[in-house]
VMD Tcl script that draws the C-alpha trace (Angstrom):
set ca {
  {76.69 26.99 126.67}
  {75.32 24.88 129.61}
  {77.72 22.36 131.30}
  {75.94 19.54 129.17}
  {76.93 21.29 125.67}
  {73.64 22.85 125.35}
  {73.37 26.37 123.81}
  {72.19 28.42 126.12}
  {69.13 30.70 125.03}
  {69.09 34.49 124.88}
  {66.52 36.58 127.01}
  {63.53 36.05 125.24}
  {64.25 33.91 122.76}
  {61.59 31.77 121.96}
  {61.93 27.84 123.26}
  {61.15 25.40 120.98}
  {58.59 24.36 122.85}
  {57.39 28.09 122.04}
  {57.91 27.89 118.41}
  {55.21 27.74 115.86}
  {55.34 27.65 112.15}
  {52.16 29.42 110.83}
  {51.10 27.94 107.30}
  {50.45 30.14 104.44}
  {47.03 28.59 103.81}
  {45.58 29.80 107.46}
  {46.44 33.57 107.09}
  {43.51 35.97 105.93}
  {44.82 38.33 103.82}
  {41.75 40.56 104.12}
  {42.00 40.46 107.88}
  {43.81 43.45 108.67}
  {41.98 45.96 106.21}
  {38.76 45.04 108.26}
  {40.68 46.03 111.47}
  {41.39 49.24 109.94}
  {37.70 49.43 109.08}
  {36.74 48.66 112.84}
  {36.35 52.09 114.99}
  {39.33 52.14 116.69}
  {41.09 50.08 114.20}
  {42.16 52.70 111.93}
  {45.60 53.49 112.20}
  {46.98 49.66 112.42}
  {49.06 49.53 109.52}
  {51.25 52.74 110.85}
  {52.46 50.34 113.20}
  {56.21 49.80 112.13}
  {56.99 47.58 115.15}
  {59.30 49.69 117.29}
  {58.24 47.79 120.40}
  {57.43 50.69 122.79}
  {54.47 49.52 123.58}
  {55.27 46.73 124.65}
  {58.10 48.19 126.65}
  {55.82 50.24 128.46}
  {53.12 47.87 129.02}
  {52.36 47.37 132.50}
  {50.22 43.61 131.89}
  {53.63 42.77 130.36}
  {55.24 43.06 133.23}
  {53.17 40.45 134.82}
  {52.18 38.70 132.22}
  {54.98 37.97 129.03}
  {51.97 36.48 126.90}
  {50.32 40.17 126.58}
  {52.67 41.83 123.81}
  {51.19 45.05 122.05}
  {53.30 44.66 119.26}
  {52.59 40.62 118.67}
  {49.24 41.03 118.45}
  {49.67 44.28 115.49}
  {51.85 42.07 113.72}
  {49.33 39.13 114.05}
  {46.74 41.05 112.76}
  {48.43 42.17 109.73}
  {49.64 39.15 108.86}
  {46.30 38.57 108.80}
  {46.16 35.56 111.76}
  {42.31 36.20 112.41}
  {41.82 32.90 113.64}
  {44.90 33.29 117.13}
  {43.77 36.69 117.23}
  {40.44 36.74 117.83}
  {40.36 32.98 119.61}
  {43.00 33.58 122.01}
  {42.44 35.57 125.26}
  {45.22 37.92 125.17}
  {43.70 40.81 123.90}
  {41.71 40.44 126.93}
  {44.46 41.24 129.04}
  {44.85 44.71 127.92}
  {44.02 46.88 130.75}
  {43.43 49.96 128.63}
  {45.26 52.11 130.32}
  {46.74 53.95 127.33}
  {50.00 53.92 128.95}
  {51.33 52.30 125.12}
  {49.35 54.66 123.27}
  {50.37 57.73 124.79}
  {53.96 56.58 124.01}
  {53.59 55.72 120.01}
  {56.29 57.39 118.18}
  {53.51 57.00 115.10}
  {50.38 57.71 116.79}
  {48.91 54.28 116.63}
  {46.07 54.50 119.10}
  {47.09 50.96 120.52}
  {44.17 51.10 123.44}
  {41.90 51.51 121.03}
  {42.92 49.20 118.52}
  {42.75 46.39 121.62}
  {39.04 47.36 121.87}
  {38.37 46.91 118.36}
  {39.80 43.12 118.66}
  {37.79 42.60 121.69}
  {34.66 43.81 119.89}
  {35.30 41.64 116.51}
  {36.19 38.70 119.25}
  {32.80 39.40 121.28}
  {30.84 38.94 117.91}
  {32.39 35.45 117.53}
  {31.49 34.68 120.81}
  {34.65 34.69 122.40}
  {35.27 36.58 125.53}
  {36.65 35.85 128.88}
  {33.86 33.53 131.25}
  {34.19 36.04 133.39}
  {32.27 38.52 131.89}
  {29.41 36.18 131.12}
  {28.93 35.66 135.01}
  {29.55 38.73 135.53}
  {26.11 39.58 133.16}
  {24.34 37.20 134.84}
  {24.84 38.44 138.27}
  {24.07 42.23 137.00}
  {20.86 40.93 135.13}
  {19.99 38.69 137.83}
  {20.52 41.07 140.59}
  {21.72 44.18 139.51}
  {24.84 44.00 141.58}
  {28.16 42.21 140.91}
  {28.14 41.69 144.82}
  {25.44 41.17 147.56}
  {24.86 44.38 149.73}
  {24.33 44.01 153.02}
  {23.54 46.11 156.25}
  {27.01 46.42 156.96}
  {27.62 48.20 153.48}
  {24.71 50.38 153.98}
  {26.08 51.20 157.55}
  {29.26 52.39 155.76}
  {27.46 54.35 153.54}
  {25.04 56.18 155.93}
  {28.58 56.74 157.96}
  {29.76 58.42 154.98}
  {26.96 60.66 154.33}
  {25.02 58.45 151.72}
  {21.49 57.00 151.96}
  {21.04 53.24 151.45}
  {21.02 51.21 148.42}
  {18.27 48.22 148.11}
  {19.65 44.82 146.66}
  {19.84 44.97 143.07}
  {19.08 47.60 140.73}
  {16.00 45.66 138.67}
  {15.58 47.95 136.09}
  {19.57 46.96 134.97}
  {17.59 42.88 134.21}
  {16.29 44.38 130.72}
  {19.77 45.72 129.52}
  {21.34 42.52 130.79}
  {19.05 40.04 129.43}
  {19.39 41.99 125.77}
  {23.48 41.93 126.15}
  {23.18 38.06 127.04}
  {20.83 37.60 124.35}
  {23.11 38.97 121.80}
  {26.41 37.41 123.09}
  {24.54 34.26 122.34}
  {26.34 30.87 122.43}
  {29.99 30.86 121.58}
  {29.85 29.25 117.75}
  {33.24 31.14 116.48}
  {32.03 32.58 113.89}
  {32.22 36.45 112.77}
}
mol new
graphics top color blue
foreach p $ca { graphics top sphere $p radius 0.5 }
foreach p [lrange $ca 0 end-1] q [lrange $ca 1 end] { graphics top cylinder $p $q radius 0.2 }
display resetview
């Protein structure tokens, strides 16, 4: 207890600030078979929530939002709608570090991907990857070379790059094209 009377909270208990009561109505049922159906999605439902994932996680370690084991449970409670809005399954770095550690195999990395995929064909992913298609297809690098980096390079051994790899424009205007504006719709 605080000096105030106030029960003091546990480590990570949820505030009530934190708290959210999720109504029956707003759950897809049907949500987590198409996860399973999605490549990558297949072995969701041998989740039984251990948490070692998210023990392992190195995103959660910076960030507490990014829980591996949240986001299974989300799904099969079938919350399509936080799932797929929210950016958290963004955060996964894929570094397979929760995967590899599974005591049932669930190929956690992979599931993340399928979420990111079934998010991208709402139209939701991060801003930063739309800019970051628009500098590729408008000049075929994410960053301006210069004579210094070219200088580097012949240093190193390598010849010289010219600014922007044009024939990238094509690919990138397709990709832009199909990630079309953000409507949230599957």
């Amino acid at each position: 207890m605080t000096a105030d009377g106030d029960m003091e909270m546990e480590e990570g208990a949820m505030s009530r600030e934190e708290e959210k009561i999720v109504e029956e109505e707003t759950l897809d049922p049907l949500f987590a078979q198409e996860v399973a159906r999605e490549p990558g999605g297949e072995g969701i439902r041998a989740c039984f929530a251990c948490g070692t994932c998210t023990a392992g996680c190195p995103v959660r370690r910076f960030n507490e939002k990014f829980n591996p084991r949240r986001v299974i449970r989300m799904v099969l409670l079938g919350m399509r709608d936080e799932v797929l809005r929210d950016p958290f399954v963004w955060m996964c770095a894929t570094c397979f570090t929760c995967q590899e550690r599974c005591p049932q195999g669930v190929r956690i990395s992979d599931l993340m991907r399928a979420l990111k995929n079934m998010a991208l064909r709402r139209g939701n992913l991060p801003e930063g990857i739309v800019v970051q298609s628009k500098l590729l297809s408008e000049k075929g690098t994410l960053y301006p070379l210069d004579e210094f980096d070219n200088k580097k390079r012949q240093k190193a051994g390598l010849p010289p790059l010219e600014q922007g790899e044009k024939s990238l424009a094509p690919l990138m205007e397709e990709l832009l094209e199909a990630l079309g504006p953000k409507d949230g719709k599957d």
